[in-house]
Every structure is written in C-alpha cells, then in structure tokens.
ZAMARGU-4260 file (C-alpha; in steps of 0.2 Angstrom, whole numbers, plus 5000, padded with zeros to 4 digits):
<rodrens>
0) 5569/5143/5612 | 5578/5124/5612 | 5570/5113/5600 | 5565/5103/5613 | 5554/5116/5622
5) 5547/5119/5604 | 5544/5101/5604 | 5536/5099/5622 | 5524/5115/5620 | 5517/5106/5603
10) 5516/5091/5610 | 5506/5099/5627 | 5497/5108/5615 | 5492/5094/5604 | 5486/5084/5617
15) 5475/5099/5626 | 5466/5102/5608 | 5464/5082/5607 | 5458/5080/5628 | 5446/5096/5628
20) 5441/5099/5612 | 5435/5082/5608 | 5420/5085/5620 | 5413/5101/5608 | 5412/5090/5593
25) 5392/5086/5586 | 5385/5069/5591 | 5374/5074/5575 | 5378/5063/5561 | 5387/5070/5547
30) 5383/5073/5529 | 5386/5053/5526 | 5375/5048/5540 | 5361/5059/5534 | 5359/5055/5516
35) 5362/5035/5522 | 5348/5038/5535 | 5338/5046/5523 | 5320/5040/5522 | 5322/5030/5536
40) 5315/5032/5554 | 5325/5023/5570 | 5317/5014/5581 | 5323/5007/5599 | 5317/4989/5602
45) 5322/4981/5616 | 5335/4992/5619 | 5345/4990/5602 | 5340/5002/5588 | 5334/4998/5572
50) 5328/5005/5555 | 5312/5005/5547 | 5308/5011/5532 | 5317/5013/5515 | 5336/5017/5515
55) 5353/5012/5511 | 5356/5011/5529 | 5343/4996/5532 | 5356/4984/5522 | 5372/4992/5534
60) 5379/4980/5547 | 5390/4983/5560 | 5409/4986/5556 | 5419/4971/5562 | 5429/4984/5574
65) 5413/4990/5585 | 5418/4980/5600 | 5438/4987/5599 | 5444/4997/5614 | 5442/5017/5603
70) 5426/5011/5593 | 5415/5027/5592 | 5430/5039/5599 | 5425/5033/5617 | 5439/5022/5626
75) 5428/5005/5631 | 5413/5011/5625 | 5412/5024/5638 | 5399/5040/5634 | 5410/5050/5642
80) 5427/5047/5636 | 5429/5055/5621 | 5444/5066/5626 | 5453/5051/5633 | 5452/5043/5616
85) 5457/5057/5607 | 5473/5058/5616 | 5475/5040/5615 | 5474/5044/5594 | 5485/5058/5597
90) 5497/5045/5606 | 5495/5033/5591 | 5498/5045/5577 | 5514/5054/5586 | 5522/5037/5589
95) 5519/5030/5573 | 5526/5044/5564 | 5542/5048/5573 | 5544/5029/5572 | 5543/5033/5552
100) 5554/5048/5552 | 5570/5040/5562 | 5566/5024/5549 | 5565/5034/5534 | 5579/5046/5541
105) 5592/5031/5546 | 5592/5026/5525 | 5600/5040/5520 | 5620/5041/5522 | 5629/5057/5527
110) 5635/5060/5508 | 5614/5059/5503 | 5609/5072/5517 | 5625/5084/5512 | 5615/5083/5494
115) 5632/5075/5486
</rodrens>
C-alpha cells in the first residue's frame, strides 16, 4: 500500500472517530466538575443557572473564550454539533502539526539526515 493511501485511510478514519464518536461522550461532568460542584445545588433563574450553597464553584466565572466559535465542543453554540466540532479540532490539530513537521524537517541539511 502507497503512503499516501496509508495517509488518506488515517486521515478518513481520524475524522469518522472525531464526527461519530463525539456524540457518545457523557454530558455528565467530570471528576473536576464534581468535586467543584460539591456541596452546591444549581438553580435556573431567569433562564441562566446559578449556584447556591457552599462550593468552590460559587467564586468560578466564565472563561473569557465561552463566546468563541468551539466553546463547549459545539460549533456556535449549537447543542447538536459536537461532531462538527470535533472534526473542526481534528482539522486544527493535523494542520498545525504537519505545519510543524515540514518546519522542523526543512532545518536539518542532507549531511544531518544521513546522520554525518
């Protein structure tokens, strides 16, 4: 098999793992989440949640990149787009990094790569 075939299978396959599986992950908060939230109860006012009671999370505000375009792995703040923004990190990642690797590749001269 051609590299590049390699390299097209992984990618497909990287992205159906990032668009499908993305929907089975829990909505339940992680370990984190829970001790943060603990001794705490949420309550919705007005539509927005907040937290009574007494727990670290009560002095937690907002991160300053809730209102960014992947903010809680939805794209727009969609519910239902988790998958579309696990491909758009998947995207992300793989352009980043084989921007990296023809970089870091590009520094080293012929004699360096023969191991001279």
């Amino acid at each position: 098999m051609s590299r590049r075939r390699v390299l097209l299978a992984l990618a497909v396959v990287t992205l159906l793992i990032a668009g499908v599986l993305s929907y089975l992950a829990s909505s339940s908060p992680d370990g984190l989440d829970s001790t943060t939230l603990r001794g705490c109860e949420v309550v919705e006012i007005d539509g927005t949640e907040h937290l009574t009671g007494e727990c670290i999370a009560t002095d937690a505000t907002d991160h300053t990149l809730t209102g960014s375009p992947l903010a809680d792995y939805a794209v727009g703040g969609r519910e239902f787009s988790t998958g579309l923004a696990g491909i758009a990190g998947v995207v992300v990642v793989a352009i980043a990094a084989g921007g990296l690797f023809r970089l870091l590749g590009r520094r080293r001269s012929p004699e360096e790569a023969a191991g001279r």
